[in-house]
SETOR-256068 format. One record per residue (C-alpha): residue in one letter; residue number from 1; x, y, z. Coordinates in nm, 3 decimals. Layout:
! residues N
(pt "A",NUM,(X,Y,Z))
...
***
This chain:
! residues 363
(pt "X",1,(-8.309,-15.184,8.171))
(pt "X",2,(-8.006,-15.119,7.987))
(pt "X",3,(-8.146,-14.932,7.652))
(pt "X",4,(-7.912,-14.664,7.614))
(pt "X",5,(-7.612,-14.888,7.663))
(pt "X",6,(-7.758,-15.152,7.409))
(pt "X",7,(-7.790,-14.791,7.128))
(pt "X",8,(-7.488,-14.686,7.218))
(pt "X",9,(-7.319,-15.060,7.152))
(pt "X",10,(-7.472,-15.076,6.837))
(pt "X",11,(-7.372,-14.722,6.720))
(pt "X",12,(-7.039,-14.821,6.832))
(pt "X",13,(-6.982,-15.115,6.588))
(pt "X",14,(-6.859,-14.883,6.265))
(pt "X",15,(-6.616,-15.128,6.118))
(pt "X",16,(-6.597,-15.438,6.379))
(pt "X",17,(-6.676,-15.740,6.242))
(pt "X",18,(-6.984,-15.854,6.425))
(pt "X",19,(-7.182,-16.192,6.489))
(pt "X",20,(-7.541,-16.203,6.553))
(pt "X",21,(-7.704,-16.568,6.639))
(pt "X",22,(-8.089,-16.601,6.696))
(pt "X",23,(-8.346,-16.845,6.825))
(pt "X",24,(-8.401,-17.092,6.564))
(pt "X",25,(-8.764,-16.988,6.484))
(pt "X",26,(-8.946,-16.704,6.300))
(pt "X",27,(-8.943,-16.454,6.551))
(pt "X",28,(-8.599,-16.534,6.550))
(pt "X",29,(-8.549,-16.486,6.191))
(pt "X",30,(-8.716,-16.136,6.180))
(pt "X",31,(-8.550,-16.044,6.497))
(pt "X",32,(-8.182,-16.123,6.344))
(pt "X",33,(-8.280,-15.983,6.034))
(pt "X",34,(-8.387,-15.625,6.155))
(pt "X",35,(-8.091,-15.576,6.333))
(pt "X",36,(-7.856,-15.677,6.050))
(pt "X",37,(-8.097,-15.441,5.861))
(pt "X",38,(-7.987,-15.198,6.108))
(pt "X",39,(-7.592,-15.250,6.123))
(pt "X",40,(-7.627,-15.239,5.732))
(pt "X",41,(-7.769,-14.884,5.746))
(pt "X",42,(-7.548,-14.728,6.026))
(pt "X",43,(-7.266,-14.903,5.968))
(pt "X",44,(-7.181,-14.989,5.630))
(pt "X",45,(-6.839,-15.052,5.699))
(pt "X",46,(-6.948,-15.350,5.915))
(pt "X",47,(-6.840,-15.724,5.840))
(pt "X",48,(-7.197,-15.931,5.977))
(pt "X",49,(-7.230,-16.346,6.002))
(pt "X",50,(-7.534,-16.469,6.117))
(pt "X",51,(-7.599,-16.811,6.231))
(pt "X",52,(-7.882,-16.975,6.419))
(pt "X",53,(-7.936,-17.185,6.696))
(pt "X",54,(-7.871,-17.528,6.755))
(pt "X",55,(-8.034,-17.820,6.905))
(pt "X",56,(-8.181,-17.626,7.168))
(pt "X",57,(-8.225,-17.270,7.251))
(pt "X",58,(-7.824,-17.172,7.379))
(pt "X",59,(-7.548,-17.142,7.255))
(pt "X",60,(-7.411,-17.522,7.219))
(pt "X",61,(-7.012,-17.586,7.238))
(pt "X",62,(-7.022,-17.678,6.873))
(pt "X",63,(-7.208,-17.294,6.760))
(pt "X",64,(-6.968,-17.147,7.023))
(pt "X",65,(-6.638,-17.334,6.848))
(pt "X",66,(-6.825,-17.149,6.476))
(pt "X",67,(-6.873,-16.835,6.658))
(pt "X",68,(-6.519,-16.771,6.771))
(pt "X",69,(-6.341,-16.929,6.483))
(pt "X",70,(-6.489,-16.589,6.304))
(pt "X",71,(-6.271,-16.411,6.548))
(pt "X",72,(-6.543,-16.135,6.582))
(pt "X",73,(-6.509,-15.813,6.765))
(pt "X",74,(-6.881,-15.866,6.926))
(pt "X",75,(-7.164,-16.070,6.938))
(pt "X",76,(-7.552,-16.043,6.928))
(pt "X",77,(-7.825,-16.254,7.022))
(pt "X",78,(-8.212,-16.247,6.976))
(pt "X",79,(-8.435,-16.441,7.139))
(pt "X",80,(-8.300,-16.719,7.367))
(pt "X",81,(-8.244,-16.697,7.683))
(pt "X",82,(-8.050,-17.036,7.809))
(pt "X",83,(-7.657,-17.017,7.938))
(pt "X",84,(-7.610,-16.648,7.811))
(pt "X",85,(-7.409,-16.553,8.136))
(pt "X",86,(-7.158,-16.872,8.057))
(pt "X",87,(-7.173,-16.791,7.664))
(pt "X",88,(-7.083,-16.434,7.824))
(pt "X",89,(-6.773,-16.563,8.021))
(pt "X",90,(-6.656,-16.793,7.719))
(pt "X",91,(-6.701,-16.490,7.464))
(pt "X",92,(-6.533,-16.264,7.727))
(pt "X",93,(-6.191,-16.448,7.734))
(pt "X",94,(-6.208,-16.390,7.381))
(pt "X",95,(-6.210,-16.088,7.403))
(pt "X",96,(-6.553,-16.050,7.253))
(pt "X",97,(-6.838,-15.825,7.396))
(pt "X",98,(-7.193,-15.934,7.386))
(pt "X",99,(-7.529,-15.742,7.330))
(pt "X",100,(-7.759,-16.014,7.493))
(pt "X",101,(-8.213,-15.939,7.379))
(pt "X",102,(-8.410,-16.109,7.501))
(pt "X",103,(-8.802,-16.145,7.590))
(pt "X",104,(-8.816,-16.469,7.787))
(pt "X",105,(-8.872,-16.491,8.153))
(pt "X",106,(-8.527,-16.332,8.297))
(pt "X",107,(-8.292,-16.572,8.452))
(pt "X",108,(-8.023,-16.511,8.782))
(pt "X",109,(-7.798,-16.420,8.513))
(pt "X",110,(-7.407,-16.302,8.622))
(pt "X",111,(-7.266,-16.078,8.321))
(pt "X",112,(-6.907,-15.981,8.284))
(pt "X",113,(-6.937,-15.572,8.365))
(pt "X",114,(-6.909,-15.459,7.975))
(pt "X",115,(-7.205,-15.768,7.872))
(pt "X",116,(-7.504,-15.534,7.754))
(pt "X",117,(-7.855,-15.726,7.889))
(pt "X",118,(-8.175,-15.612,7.782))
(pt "X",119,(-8.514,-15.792,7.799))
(pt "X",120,(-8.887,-15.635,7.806))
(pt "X",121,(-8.971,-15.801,8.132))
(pt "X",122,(-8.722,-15.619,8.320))
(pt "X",123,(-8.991,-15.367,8.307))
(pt "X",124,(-9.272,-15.591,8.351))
(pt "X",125,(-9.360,-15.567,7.921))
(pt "X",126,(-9.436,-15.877,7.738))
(pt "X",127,(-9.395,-15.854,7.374))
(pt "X",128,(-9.220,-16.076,7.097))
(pt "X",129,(-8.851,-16.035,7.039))
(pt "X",130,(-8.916,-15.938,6.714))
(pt "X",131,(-9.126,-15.600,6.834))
(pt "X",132,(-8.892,-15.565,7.062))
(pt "X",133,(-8.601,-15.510,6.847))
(pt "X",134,(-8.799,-15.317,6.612))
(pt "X",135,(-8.846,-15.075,6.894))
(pt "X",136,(-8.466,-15.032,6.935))
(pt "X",137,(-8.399,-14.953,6.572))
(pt "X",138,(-8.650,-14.694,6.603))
(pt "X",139,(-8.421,-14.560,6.880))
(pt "X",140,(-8.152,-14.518,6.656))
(pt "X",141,(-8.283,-14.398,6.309))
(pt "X",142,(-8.605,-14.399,6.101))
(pt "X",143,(-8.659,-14.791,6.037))
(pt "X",144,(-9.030,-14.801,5.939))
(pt "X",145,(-8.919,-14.935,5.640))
(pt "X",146,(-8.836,-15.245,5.810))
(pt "X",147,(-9.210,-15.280,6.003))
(pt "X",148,(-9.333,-15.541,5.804))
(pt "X",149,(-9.047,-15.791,5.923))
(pt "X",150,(-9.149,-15.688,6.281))
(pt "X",151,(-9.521,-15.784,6.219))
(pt "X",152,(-9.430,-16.109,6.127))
(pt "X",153,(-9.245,-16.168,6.368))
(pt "X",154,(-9.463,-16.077,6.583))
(pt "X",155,(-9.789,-16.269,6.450))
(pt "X",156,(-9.563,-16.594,6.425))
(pt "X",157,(-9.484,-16.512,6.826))
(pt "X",158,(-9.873,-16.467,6.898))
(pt "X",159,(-9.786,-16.115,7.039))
(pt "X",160,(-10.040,-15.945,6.781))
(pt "X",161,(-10.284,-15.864,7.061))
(pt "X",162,(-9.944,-15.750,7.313))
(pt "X",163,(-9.846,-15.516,7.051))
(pt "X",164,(-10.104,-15.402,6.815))
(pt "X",165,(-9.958,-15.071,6.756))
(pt "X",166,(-9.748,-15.275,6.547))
(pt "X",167,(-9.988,-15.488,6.354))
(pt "X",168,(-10.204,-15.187,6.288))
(pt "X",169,(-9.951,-15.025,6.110))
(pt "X",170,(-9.886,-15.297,5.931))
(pt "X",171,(-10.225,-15.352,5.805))
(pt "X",172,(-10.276,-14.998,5.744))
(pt "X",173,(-9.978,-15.009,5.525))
(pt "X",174,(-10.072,-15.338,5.368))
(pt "X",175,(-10.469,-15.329,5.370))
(pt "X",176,(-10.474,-15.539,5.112))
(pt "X",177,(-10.221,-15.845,5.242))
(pt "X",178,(-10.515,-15.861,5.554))
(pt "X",179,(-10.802,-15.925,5.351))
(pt "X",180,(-11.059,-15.657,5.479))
(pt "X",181,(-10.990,-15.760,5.836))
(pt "X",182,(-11.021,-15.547,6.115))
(pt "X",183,(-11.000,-15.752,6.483))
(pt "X",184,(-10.654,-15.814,6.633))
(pt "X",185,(-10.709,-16.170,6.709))
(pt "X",186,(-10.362,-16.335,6.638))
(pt "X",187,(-10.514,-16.681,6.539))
(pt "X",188,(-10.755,-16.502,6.273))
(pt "X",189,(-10.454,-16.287,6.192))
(pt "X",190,(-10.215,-16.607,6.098))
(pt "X",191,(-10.516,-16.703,5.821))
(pt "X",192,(-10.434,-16.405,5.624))
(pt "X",193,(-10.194,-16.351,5.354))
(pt "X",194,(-9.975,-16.124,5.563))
(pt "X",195,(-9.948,-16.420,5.792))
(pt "X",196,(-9.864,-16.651,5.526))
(pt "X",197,(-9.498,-16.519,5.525))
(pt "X",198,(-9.440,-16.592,5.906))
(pt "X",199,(-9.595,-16.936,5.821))
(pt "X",200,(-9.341,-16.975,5.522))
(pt "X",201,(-9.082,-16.871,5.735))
(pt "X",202,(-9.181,-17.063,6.031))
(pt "X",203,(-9.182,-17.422,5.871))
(pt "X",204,(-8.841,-17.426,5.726))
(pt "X",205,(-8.643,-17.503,6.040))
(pt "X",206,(-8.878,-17.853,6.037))
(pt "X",207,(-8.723,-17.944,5.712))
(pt "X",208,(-8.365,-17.794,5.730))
(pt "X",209,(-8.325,-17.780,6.105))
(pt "X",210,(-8.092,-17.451,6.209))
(pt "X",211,(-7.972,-17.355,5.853))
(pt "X",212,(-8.360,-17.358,5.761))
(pt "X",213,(-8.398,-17.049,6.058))
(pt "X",214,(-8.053,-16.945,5.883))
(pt "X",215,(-8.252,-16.911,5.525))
(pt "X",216,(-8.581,-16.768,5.672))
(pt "X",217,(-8.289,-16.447,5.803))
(pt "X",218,(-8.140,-16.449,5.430))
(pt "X",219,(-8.457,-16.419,5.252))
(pt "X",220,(-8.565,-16.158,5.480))
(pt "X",221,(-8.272,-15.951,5.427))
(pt "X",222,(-8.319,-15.998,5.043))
(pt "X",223,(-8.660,-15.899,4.919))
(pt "X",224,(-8.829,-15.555,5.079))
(pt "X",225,(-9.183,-15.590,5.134))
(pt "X",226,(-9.428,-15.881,5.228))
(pt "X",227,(-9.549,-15.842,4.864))
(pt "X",228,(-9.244,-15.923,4.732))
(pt "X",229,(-9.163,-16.191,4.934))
(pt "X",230,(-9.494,-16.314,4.844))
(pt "X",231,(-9.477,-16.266,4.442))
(pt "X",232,(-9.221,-16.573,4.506))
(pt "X",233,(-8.964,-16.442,4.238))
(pt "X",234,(-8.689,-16.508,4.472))
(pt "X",235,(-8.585,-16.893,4.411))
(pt "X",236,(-8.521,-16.946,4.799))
(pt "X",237,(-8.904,-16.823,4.876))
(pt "X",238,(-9.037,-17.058,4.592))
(pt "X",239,(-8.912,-17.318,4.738))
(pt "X",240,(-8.957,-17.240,5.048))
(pt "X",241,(-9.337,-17.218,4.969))
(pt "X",242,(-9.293,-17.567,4.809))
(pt "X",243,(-9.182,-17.712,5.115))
(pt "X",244,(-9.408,-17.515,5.395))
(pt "X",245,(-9.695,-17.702,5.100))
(pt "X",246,(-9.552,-18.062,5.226))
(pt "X",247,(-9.493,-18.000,5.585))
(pt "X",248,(-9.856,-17.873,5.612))
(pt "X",249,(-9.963,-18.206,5.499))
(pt "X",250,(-9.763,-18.338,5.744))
(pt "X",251,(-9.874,-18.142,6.021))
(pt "X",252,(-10.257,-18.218,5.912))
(pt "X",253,(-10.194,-18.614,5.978))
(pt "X",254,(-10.014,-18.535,6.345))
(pt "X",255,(-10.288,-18.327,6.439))
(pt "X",256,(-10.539,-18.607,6.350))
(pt "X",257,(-10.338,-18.901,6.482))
(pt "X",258,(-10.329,-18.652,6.811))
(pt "X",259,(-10.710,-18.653,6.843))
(pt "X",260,(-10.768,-19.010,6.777))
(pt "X",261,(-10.487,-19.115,7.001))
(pt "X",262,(-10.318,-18.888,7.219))
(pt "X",263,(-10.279,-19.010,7.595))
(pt "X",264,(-10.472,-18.837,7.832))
(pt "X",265,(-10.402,-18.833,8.205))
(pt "X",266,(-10.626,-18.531,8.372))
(pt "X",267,(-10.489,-18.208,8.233))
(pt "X",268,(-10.223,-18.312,8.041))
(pt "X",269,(-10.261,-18.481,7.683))
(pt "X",270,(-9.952,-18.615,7.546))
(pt "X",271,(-9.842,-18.785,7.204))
(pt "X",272,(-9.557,-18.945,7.062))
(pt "X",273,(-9.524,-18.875,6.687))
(pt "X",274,(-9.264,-18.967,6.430))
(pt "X",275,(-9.221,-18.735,6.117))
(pt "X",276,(-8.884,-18.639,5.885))
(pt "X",277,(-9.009,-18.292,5.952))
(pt "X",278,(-8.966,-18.092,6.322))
(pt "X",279,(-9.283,-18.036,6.305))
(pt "X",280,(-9.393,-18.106,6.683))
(pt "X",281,(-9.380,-17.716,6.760))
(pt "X",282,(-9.634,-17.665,6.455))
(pt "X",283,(-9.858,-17.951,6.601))
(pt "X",284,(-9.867,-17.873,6.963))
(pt "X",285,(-9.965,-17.488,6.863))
(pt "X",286,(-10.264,-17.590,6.638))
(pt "X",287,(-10.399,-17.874,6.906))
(pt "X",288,(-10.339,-17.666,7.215))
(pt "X",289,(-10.650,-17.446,7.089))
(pt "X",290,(-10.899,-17.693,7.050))
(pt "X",291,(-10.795,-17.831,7.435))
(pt "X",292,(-10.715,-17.491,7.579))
(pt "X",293,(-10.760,-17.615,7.962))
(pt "X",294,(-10.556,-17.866,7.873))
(pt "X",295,(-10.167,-17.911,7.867))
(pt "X",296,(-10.090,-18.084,7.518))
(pt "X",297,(-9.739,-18.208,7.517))
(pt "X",298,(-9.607,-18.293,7.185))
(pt "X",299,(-9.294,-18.615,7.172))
(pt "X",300,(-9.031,-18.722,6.976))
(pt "X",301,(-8.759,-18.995,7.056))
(pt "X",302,(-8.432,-18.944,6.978))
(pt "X",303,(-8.163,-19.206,7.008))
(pt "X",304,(-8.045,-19.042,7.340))
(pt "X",305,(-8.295,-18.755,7.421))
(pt "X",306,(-8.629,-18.692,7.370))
(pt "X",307,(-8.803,-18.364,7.283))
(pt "X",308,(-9.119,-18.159,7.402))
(pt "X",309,(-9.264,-17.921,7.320))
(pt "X",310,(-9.505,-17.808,7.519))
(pt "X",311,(-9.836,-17.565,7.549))
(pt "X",312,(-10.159,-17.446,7.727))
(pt "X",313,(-10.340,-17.136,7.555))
(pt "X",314,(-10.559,-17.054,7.919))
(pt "X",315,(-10.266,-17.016,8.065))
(pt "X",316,(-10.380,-17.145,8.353))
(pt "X",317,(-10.014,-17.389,8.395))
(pt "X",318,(-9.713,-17.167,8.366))
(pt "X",319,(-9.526,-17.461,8.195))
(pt "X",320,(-9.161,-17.219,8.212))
(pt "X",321,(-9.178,-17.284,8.575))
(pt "X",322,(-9.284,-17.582,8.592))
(pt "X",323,(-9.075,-17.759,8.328))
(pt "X",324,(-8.787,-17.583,8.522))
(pt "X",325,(-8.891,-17.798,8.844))
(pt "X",326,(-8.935,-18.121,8.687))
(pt "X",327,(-8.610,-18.074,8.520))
(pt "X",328,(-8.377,-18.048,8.831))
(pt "X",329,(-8.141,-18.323,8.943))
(pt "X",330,(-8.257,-18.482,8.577))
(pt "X",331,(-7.998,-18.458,8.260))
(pt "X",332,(-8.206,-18.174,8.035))
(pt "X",333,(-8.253,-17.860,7.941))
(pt "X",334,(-8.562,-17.647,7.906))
(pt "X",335,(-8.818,-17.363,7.993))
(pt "X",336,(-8.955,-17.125,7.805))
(pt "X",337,(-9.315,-16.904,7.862))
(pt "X",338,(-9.618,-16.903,8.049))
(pt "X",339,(-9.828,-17.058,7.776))
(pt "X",340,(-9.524,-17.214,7.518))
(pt "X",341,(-9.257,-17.398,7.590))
(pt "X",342,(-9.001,-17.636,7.504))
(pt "X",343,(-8.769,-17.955,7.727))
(pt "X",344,(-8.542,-18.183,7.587))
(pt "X",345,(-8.440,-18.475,7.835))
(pt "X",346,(-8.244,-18.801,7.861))
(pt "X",347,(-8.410,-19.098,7.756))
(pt "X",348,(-8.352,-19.243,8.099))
(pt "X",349,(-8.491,-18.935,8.257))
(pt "X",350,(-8.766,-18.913,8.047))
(pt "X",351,(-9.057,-19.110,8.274))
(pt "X",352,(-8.926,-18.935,8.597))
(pt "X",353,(-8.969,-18.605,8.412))
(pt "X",354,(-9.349,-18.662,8.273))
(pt "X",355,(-9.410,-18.800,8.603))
(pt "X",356,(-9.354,-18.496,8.790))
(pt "X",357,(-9.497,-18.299,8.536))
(pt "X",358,(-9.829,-18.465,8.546))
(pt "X",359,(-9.830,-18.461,8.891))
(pt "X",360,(-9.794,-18.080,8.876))
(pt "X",361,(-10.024,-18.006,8.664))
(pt "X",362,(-10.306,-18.250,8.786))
(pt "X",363,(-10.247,-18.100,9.123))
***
């Protein structure tokens, strides 16, 4: 893995005028806000935009048209993994390098020769992207200032029990944010003050979409400790809180709606839902642990596509592979982890797609 290249890129970027884009979810937040954390303390002279994701975990031709209408010298992205060899090749006749980190399952990626790569799994570690980058700070000057954002990150990921180095500092540091508890057990962990800020973070891309993941980055990069965040004296955090209130109201009906109703064919439980809030990636999490053996596959409909997303907490499916084989010769896009994952398909390819997929997983 590429580490030294990836320091020496970032201590490189004294007064360029830099990009960095992110997965449009909390460990992308936290990921995209320690490194601007970083480029504001080594390179002050630095010019930094940051925008998320957008309708899918890539880099779509309309963020690509934003991205080089900034006329940057480089850009960085955390945690998404689909197209960044073609984003690379685009950027590159820009004239625009590209520090790619990631943690997903590594792809047959082709980089241009001066496109810096570096994921975790190249070295067979699985951690959140959020840890991850933390780790890389570290490498270049003292950042534990900046922990707390990587143990949110990382708790919003579920990577507390992959990296509780991290999450013991943090509740050393903040004993009193963890309410007297002790285990590392990431859904124990996510009840717990501390984990209330992920969870604050976490719902606003289901009621703003990308510039909600855009706001989760700002706020991080604006108060300085998960006590002030949670004091709410910043306006955006208050009403952030307001809102994560509603959508958790929300996300209370789905998940009842999904017992009642949900469609179950062997392994594989599946519901439609219909909210004004994204809030399918917030249902299928809480569900998937009272089925873990199961597959729960959460659905919207869209007027021409229809989104998954997708999980099984045994991990006895590895749904990144298999969405991956249901998807070919179909018009989508997907993949993801082992145990978490995401598809977004055609209408018309929509039946053909959950009918390979059940026949998959039901063996």
């Amino acid at each position: 893995m590429d580490i030294d290249k990836a320091v020496s890129f970032l201590k490189g970027l004294k007064g360029k005028k830099i990009v960095i884009v992110s997965h449009d979810d909390s460990d992308g937040s936290c990921s995209a806000a320690l490194i601007i954390r970083l480029l504001r303390k080594i390179c002050k002279s630095c010019e930094v935009s940051y925008f998320s994701t957008r309708k899918g975990p890539s880099i779509n031709d309309e963020l690509m048209g934003v991205i080089i209408s900034e006329k940057p010298d480089a850009v960085i992205t955390c945690d998404f993994a689909g197209g960044l060899d073609e984003s690379a090749q685009i950027l590159g006749k820009s004239g625009i390098r590209c520090l790619f980190i990631d943690h997903h399952i590594p792809e047959e990626y082709k980089f241009p020769s001066d496109c810096v790569y570096i994921n975790p799994r190249l070295e067979d570690k699985d951690m959140p992207c959020a840890a991850f980058v933390y780790d890389l700070c570290m490498k270049i000057t003292d950042f534990k200032e900046n922990l707390w954002i990587a143990g949110v990150g990382t708790i919003e990921d579920y990577g507390a029990e992959l990296r509780k180095d991290i999450i013991e500092a943090c509740m050393k540091k903040y004993p009193e944010l963890f309410e007297k508890r002790r285990r590392i057990v990431n859904s124990e962990l996510f009840d717990t003050s501390f984990g209330l800020v992920g969870k604050i973070i976490g719902s606003a891309p289901t009621w703003a979409s990308y510039k909600g993941a855009e706001l989760g980055t700002k706020v991080l990069l604006e108060v300085n400790s998960p006590s002030d965040f949670l004091s709410l004296g910043n306006k955006d955090v208050k009403m952030m809180f307001e809102k994560f209130q509603e959508i958790e109201e929300e996300v209370k009906k789905a998940v009842r709606m999904f017992d009642a109703d949900c469609d179950v064919s062997g392994h594989v439980r599946s519901l439609v839902i219909e909210s004004d809030y994204g809030i399918k990636s917030k249902v299928s999490t809480i569900v998937s642990s009272k089925y873990e053996k199961d597959v729960v596959v959460i659905i919207t409909e869209g007027d021409k596509s229809v989104s998954m997303s997708l999980r099984n907490q045994s991990g006895d499916f590895d749904l990144n592979s298999i969405i991956r084989e249901c998807l070919v010769g179909l018009e989508g896009k997907g993949g993801g982890h082992k145990k978490a994952a995401g598809a977004v398909v055609r209408n018309k390819d929509f039946a053909v797609f959950m009918e390979r997929f059940k026949k998959i997983v039901n063996g």
